[in-house]
TORROVO-747614 format. One record per residue: residue in three letters; z negated, x, y negated of N, C-alpha, C, O in turn. Coordinates in steps of 0.05 Angstrom, whole numbers, padded with zeros to 5 digits, always signed. Atoms other than C-alpha are relative to their C-alpha. Example, Ala and Ser with C-alpha at 12.3 -4.5 7.8 and 13.67 -1.06 7.14 Angstrom:
2
Ala+00000+00018+00024-00156+00246+00090+00000+00018-00024-00013+00039-00024;Ser+00001-00016+00024-00143+00273+00021-00014-00015-00022-00018-00005-00044;
END
This chain:
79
Unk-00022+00002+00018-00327-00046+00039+00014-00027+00005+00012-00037+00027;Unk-00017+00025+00012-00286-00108+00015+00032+00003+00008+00042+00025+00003;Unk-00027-00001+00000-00212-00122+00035+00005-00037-00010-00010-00057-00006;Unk+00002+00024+00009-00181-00181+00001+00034-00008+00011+00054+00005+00008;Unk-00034+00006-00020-00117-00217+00042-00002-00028-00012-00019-00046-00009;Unk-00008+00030+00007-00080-00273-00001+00019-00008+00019+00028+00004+00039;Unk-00029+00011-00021-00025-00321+00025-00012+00000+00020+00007+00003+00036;Unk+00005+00003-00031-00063-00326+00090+00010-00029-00003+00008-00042-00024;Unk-00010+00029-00004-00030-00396+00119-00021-00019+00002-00037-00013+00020;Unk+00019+00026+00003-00075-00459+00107-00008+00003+00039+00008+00011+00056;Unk+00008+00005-00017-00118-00468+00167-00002+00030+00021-00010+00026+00044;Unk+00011-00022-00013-00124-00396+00196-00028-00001+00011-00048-00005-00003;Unk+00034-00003-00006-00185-00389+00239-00012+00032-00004+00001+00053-00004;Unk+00008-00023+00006-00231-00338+00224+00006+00020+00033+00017+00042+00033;Unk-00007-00007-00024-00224-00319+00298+00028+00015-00002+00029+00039+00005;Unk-00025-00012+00003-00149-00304+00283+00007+00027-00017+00022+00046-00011;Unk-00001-00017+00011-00160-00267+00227-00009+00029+00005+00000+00049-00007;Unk+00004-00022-00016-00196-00216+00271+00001+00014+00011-00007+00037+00011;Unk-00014-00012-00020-00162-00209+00322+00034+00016-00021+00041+00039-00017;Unk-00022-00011+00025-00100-00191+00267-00010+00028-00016+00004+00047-00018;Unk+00012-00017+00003-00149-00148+00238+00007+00024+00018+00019+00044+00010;Unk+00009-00017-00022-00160-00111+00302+00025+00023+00011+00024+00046+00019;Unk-00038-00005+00003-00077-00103+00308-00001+00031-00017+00003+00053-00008;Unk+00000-00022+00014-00083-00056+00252-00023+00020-00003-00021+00036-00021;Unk+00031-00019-00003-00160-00015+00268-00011-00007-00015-00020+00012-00027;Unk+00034+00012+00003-00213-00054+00240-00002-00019+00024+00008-00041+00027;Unk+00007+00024-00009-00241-00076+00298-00026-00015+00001-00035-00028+00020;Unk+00025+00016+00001-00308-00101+00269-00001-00007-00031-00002+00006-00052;Unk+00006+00016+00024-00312-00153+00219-00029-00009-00002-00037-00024+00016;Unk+00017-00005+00010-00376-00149+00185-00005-00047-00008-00020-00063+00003;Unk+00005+00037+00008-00365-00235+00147+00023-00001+00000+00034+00017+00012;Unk-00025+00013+00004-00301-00269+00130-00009-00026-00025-00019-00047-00019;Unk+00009+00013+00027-00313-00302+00057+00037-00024+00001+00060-00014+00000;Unk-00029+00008+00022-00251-00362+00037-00014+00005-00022-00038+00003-00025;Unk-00003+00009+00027-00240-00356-00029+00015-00024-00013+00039-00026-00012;Unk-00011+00027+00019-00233-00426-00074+00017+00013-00009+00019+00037-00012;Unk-00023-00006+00006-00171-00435-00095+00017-00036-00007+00003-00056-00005;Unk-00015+00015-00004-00114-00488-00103+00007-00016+00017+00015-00039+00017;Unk-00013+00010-00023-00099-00488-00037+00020+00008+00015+00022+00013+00039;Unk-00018-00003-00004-00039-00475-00047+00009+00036+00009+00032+00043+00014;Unk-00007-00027-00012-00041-00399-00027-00029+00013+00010-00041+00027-00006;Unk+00025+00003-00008-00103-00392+00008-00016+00043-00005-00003+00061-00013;Unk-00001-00029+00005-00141-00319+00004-00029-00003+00017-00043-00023+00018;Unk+00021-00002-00010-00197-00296+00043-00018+00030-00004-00004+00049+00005;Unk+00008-00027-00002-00247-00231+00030-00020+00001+00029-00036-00015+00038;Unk+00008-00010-00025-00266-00192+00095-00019+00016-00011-00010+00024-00032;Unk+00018-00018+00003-00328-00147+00087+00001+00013+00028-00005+00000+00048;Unk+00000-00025-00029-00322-00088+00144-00010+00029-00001+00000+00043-00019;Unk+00007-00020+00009-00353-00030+00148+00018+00028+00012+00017+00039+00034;Unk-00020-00022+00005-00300+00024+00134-00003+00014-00024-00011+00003-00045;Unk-00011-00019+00018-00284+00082+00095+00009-00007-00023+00028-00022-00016;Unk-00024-00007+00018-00251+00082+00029+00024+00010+00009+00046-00001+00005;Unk-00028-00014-00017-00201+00123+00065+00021-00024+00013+00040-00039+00009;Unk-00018+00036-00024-00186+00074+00125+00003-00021-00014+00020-00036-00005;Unk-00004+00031+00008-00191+00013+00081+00031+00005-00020+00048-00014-00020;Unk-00020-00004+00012-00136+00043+00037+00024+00006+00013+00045+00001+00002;Unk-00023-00001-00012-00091+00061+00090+00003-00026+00019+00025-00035+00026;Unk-00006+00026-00003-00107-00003+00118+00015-00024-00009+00029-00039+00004;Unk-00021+00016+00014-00079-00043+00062+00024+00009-00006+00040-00009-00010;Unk-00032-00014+00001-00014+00006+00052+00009-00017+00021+00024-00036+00017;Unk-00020+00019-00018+00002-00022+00121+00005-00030-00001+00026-00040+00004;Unk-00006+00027+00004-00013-00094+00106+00010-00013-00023+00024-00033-00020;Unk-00015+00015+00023+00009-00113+00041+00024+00001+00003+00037+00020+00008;Unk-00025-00005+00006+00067-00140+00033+00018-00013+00036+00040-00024+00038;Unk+00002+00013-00022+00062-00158+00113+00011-00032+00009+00003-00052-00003;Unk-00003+00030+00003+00093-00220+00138-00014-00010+00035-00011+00001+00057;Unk+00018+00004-00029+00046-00258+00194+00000-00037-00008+00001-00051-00027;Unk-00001+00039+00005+00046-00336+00207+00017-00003-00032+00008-00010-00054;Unk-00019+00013+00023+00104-00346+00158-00001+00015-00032+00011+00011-00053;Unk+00017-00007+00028+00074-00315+00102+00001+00034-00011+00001+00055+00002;Unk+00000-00024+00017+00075-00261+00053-00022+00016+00002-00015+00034-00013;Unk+00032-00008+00010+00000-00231+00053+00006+00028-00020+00024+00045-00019;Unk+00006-00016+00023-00025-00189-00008-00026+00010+00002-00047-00001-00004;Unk+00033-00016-00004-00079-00139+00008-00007+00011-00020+00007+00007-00039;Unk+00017-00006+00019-00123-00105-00035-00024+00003+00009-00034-00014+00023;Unk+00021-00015-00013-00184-00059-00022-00017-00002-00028-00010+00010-00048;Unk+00020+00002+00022-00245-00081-00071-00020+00020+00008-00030+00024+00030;Unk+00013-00020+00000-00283-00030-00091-00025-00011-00011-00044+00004-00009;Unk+00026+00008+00009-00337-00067-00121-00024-00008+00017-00046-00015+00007;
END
């Protein structure tokens, strides 16, 4: 399954984003995709292997989250 985290702060290491992950129970990230962009609000998709379930109560807790300064906007792709 797909989780998609915008607004991550420019220069996040994928390393970070894992351990942040891990904060909230995923603790196995599968890849770590950036997604092109502007720049200006950076976005990254995580592939992990979770649930529908867990990935949805995963993003309830994160969206909306504020971490390194920032707003993040989660979202569980189902595709």
């Amino acid at each position: 399954m797909k989780l998609w985290i915008g607004n991550v702060e420019p220069g996040t290491s994928d390393a970070e984003l894992r351990e942040f992950l891990a904060r909230y129970g995923i603790d196995q990230v599968d890849s770590i995709q950036q997604v092109e962009g502007d720049g200006s609000r950076p976005a990254v998709v995580v592939d992990v292997p979770a649930t529908a379930d867990m990935l949805n109560k995963v993003t309830q807790r994160l969206n909306g989250l504020h971490w390194k300064g920032r707003t993040l906007t989660v979202q569980a792709l189902t595709r």
